[in-house]
DRENDO-1510 file (C-alpha; in Angstrom, 1 decimal, always signed):
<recs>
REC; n; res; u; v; w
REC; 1; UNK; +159.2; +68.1; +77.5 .
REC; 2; UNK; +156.4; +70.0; +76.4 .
REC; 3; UNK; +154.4; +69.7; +79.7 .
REC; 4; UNK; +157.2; +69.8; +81.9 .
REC; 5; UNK; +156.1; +73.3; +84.1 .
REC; 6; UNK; +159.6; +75.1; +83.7 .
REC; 7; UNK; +159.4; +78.6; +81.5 .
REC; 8; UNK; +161.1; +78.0; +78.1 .
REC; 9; UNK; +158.9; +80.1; +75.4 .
REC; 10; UNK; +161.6; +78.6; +72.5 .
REC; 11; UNK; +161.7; +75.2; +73.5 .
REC; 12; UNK; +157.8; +75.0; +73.8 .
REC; 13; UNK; +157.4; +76.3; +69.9 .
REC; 14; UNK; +160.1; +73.7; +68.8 .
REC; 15; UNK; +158.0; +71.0; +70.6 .
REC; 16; UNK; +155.0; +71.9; +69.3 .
REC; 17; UNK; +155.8; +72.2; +65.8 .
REC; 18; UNK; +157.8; +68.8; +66.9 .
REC; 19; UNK; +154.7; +67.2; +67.3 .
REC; 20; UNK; +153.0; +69.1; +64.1 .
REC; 21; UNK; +155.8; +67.3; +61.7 .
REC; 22; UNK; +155.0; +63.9; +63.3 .
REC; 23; UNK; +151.1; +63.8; +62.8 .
REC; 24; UNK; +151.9; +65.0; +59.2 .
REC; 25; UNK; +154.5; +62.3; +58.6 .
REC; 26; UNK; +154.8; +59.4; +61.2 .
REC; 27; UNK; +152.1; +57.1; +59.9 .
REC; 28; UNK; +153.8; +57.7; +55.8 .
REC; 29; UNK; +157.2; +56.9; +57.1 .
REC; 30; UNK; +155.9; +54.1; +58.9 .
REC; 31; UNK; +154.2; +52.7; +55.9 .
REC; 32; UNK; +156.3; +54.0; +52.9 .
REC; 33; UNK; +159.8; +52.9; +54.2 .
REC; 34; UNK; +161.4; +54.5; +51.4 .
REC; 35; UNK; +159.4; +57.8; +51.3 .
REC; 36; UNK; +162.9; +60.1; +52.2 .
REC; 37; UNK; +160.8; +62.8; +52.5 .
REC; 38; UNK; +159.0; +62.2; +55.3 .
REC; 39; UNK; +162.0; +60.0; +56.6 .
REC; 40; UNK; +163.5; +63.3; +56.3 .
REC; 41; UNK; +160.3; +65.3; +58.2 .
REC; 42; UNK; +160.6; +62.5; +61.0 .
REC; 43; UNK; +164.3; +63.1; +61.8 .
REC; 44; UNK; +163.8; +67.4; +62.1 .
REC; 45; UNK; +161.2; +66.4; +64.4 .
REC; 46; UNK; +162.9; +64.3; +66.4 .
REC; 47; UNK; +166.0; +66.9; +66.5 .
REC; 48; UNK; +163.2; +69.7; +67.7 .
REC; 49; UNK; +162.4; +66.9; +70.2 .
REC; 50; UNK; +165.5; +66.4; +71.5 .
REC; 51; UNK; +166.0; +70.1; +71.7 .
REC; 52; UNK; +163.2; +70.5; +73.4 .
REC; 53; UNK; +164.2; +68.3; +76.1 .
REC; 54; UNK; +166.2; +71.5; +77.6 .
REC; 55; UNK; +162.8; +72.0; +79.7 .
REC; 56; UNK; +162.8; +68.4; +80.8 .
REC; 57; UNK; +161.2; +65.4; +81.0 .
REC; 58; UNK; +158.3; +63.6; +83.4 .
REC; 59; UNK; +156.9; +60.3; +84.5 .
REC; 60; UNK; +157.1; +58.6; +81.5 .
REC; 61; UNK; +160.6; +59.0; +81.0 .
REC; 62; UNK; +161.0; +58.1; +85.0 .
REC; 63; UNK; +159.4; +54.9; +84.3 .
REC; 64; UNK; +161.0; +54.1; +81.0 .
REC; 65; UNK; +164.1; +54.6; +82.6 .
REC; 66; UNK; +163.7; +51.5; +85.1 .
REC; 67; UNK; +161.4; +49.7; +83.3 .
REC; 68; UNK; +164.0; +49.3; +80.0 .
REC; 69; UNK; +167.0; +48.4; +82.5 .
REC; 70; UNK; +165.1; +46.0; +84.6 .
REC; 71; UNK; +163.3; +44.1; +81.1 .
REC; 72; UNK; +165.4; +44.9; +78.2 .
REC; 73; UNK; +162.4; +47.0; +76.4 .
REC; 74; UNK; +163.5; +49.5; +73.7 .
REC; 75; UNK; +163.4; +53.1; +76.1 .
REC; 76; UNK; +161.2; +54.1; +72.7 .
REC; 77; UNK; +158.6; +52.1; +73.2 .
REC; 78; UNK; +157.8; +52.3; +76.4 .
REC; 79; UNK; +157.6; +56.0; +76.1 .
REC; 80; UNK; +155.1; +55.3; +73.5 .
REC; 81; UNK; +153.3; +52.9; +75.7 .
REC; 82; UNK; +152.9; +55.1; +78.9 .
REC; 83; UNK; +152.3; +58.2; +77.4 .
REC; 84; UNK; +148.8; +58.3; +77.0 .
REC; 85; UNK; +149.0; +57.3; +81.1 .
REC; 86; UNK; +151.3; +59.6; +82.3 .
REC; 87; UNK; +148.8; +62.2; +80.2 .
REC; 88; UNK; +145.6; +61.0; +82.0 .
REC; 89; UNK; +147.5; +60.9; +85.5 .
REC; 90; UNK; +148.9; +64.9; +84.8 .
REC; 91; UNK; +145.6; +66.0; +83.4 .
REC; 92; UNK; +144.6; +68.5; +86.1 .
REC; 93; UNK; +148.0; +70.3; +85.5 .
REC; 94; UNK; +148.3; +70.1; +82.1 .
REC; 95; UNK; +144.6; +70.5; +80.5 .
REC; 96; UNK; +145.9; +74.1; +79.2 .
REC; 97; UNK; +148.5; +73.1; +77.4 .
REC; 98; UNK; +146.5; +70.0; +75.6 .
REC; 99; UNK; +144.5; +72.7; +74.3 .
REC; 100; UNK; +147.3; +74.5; +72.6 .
REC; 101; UNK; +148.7; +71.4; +71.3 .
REC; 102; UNK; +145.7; +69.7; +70.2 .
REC; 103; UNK; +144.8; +73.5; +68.2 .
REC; 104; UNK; +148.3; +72.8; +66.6 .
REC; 105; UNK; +147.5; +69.6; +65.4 .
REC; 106; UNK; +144.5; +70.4; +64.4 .
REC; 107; UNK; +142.3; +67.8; +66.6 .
REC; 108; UNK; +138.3; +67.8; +66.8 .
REC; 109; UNK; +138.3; +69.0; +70.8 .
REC; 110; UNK; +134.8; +67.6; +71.6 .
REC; 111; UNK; +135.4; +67.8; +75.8 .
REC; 112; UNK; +139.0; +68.6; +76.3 .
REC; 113; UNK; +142.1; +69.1; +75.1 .
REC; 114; UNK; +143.5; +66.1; +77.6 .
REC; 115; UNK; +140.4; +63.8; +75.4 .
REC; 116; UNK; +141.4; +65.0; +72.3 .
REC; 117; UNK; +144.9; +64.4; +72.9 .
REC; 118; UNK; +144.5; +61.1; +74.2 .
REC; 119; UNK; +142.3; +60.0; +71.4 .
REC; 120; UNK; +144.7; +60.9; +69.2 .
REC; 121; UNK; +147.8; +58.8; +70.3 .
REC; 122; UNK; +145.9; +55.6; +70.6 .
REC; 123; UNK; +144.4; +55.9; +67.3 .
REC; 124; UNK; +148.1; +56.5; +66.0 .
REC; 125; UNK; +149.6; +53.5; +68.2 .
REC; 126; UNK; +146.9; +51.8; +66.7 .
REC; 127; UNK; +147.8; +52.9; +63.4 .
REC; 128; UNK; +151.6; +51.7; +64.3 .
REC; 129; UNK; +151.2; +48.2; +66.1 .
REC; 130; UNK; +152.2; +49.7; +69.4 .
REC; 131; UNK; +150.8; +47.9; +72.3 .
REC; 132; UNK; +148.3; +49.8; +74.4 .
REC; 133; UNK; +149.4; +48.7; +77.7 .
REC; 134; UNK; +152.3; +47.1; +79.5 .
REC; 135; UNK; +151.2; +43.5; +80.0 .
REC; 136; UNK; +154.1; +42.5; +76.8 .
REC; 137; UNK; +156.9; +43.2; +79.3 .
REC; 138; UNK; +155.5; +41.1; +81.6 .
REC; 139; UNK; +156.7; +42.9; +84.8 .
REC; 140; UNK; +156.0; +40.8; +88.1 .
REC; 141; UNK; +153.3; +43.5; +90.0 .
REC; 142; UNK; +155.6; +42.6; +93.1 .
REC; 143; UNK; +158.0; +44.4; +91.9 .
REC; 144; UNK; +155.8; +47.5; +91.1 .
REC; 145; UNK; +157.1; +49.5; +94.7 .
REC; 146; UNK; +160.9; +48.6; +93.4 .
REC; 147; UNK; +160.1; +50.5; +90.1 .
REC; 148; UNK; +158.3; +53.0; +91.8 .
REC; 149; UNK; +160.9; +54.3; +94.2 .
REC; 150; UNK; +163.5; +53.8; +91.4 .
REC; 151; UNK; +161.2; +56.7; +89.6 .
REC; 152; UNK; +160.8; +58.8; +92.4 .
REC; 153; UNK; +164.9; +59.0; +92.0 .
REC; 154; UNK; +164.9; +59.2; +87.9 .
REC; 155; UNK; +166.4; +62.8; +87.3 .
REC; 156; UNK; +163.4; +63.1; +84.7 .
REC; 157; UNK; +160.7; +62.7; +87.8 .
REC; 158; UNK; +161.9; +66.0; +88.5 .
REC; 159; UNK; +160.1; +67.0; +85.2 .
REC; 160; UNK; +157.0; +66.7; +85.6 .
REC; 161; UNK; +154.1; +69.1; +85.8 .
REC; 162; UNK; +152.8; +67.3; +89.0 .
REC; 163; UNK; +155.1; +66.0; +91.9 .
REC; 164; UNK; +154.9; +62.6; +92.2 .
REC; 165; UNK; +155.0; +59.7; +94.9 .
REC; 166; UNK; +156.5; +56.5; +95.0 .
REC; 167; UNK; +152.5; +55.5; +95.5 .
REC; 168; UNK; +151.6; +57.7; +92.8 .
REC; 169; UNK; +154.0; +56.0; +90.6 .
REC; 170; UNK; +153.3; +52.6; +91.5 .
REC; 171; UNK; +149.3; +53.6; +90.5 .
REC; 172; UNK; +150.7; +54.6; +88.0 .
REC; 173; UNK; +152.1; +51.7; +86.5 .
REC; 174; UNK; +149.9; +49.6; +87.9 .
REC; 175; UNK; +147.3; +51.2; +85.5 .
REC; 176; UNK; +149.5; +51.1; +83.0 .
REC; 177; UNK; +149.7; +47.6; +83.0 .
REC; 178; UNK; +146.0; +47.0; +82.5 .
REC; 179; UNK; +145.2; +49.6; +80.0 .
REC; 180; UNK; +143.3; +51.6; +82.6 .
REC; 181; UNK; +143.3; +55.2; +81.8 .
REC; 182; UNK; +142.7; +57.1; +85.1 .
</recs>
């Protein structure tokens, strides 16, 4: 929602201080179970999230949407899996507002804010156990043009800071799938 290009000042600040509570709180509610407090940090911020999604969605959501249907894959995690692609892939369009968001959450920007950014959420789906591509779906690449065009028609694609083609979506998963970040 963040990088989606439509102007909404108040659902940008939600999202970003979104994204503040969970690098201050995931990893502790992922590892202290009974820690209420930050259980309690991690469901504001997924509320700001959700409120956030006024502006819209992207790609990744265009491809989890398929993707879940077609292999029974929780819609959560494969957002968390194809994020860090979708990011790479939008880069030219969305380098600005990495920088604001890796500022807010207080990153070491050594080349970019896209880099920094990037860094950041495979170190935390490290941190996590979430796989860092999509071979544990095992999706047949013959049916990568299928997904493709079904996200070319997602109401999310619409979303996204760069307009997409069936072929750019297909690259896209196709990287996704071996863990290339392009």
């Amino acid at each position: 929602a963040y990088c989606s290009p439509g102007y909404h000042p108040m659902a940008d600040g939600i999202a970003l201080e979104g994204m503040r509570l969970i690098k201050q709180w995931l990893t502790v509610a992922h590892n202290e179970p009974a820690n209420l407090t930050a259980r309690g940090h991690m469901l504001i911020a997924s509320s700001m999230g959700a409120t956030a999604f006024q502006k819209g969605l992207g790609a990744m959501h265009a491809l989890a949407h398929p993707l879940g249907a077609l292999y029974d894959v929780h819609h959560g995690l494969l957002n968390a899996v194809l994020m860090p692609y979708v990011i790479a892939y939008n880069r030219a369009a969305i380098e600005d507002r990495m920088q604001r968001l890796a500022r807010t959450l207080e990153l070491e920007i050594t080349s970019t804010g896209v880099d920094a950014i990037l860094a950041f959420i495979i170190d935390l789906r490290q941190q996590l156990g979430i796989p860092q591509d999509l071979k544990f779906v095992g999706i047949d690449t013959a049916r990568i043009p299928a997904i493709a065009e079904m996200a070319t028609h997602d109401p999310s694609a619409g979303g996204n800071p760069l307009r997409l083609s069936k072929n750019d979506y297909a690259e896209l998963l196709a990287n996704a799938i071996k863990g290339v970040l392009s």
